[in-house]
C-alpha positions in Angstrom: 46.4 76.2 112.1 47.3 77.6 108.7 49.2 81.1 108.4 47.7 83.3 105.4 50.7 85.2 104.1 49.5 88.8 102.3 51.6 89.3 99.3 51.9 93.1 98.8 52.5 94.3 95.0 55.5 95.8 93.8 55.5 99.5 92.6 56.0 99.5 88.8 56.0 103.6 89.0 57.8 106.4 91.2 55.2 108.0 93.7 56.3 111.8 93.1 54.3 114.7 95.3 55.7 118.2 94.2 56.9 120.3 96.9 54.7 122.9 95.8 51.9 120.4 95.7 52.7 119.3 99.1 52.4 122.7 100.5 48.8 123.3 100.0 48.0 120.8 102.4 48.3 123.2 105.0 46.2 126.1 105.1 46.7 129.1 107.7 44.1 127.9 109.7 45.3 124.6 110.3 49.3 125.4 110.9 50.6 127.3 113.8 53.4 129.4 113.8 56.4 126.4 114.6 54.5 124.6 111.7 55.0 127.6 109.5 58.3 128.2 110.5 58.9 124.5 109.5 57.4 124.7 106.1 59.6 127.6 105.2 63.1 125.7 106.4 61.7 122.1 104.7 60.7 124.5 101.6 64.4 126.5 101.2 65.9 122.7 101.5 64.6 121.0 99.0 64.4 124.3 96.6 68.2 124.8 97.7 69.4 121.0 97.3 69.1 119.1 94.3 68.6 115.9 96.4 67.5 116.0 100.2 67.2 112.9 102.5 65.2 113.3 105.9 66.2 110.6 107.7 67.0 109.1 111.1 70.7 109.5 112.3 73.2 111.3 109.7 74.7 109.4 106.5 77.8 108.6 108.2 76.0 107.4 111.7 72.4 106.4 110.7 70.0 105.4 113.3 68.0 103.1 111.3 68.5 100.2 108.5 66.4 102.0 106.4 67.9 105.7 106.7 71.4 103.8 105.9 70.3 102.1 103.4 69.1 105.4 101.3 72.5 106.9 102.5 74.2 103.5 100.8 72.3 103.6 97.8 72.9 107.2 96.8 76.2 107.0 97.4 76.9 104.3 95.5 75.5 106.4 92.7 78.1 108.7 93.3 75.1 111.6 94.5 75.7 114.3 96.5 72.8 115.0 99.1 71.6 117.2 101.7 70.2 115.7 104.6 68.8 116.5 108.7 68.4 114.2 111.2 64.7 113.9 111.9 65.4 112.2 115.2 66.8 115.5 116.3 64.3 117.7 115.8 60.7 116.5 116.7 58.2 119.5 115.3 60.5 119.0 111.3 59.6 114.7 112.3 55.4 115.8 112.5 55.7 118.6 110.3 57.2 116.7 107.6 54.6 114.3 107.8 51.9 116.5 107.5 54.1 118.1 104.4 54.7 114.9 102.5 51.8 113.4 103.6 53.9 110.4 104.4 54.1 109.1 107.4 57.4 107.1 107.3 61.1 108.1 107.4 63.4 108.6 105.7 61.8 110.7 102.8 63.7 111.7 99.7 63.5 114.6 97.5 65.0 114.7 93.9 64.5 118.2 92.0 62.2 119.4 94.7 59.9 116.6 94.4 59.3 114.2 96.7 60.0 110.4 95.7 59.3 108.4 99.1 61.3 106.1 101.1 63.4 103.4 101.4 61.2 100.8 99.5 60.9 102.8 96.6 64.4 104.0 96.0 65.2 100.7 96.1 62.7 99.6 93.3 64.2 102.8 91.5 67.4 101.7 91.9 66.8 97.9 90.8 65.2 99.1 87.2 67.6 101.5 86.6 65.3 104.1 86.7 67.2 106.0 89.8 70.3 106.1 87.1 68.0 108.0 84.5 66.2 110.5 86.8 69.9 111.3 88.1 71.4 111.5 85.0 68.5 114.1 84.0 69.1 116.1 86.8 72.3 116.0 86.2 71.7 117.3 82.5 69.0 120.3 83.7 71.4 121.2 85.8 74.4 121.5 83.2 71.9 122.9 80.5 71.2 126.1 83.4 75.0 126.8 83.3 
């Protein structure tokens, strides 16, 4: 018996979902109040934090390969970031999901935008294009001074 292997194609481009974008998938309707409480806190982070990671376990005791490898990889790049333990909190785990519309963790946000997971930073981070979109944070954030 032969095994078919399904080759999955690389990303060549960033998936990036505004926060503000994201927001409008809920609709007052559809969230209750702990949703709506969670919106607002997932909101002022990523408005508040240049780069936010929502992952499982904390930088320095992550509870997941994936999580530690985002943790790894930004610091490496010498980046400060924010970041809550999803694990810990189970209505910011489902609301974030709905938020992002993602469905995996961790989830980064650069600038208030979201970027995705571990997969993609990585790709990022291979073409040198996680250098750039730091360095041009870096720059807005020197040219608001």
């Amino acid at each position: 018996m032969q095994r078919s292997i399904c080759l999955v194609p690389q990303l060549t481009r960033p998936l990036k979902r505004s926060v503000f974008f994201s927001q409008k998938h809920f609709n007052s309707s559809s969230t209750n109040a702990v949703e709506e409480s969670y919106i607002k806190k997932i909101t002022q982070d990523v408005k508040s934090h240049p780069v936010v990671v929502y992952m499982k376990g904390s930088p320095s005791a992550p509870q997941c390969g994936y999580s530690g490898g985002v943790a790894r990889l930004l610091e490496s790049e010498g980046v400060d970031f924010f970041s809550r333990d999803i694990l810990s909190d189970n209505d910011l785990r489902t609301t974030l999901k709905k938020f992002s519309n993602w469905q995996t963790f961790p989830q980064v946000y650069l600038n208030g935008d979201f970027v995705g997971g571990y997969d993609i930073m990585v790709e990022l981070y291979k073409s040198g294009e996680l250098t750039k979109m730091l360095e041009n944070m870096n720059k807005q954030k020197e040219s608001q001074k």
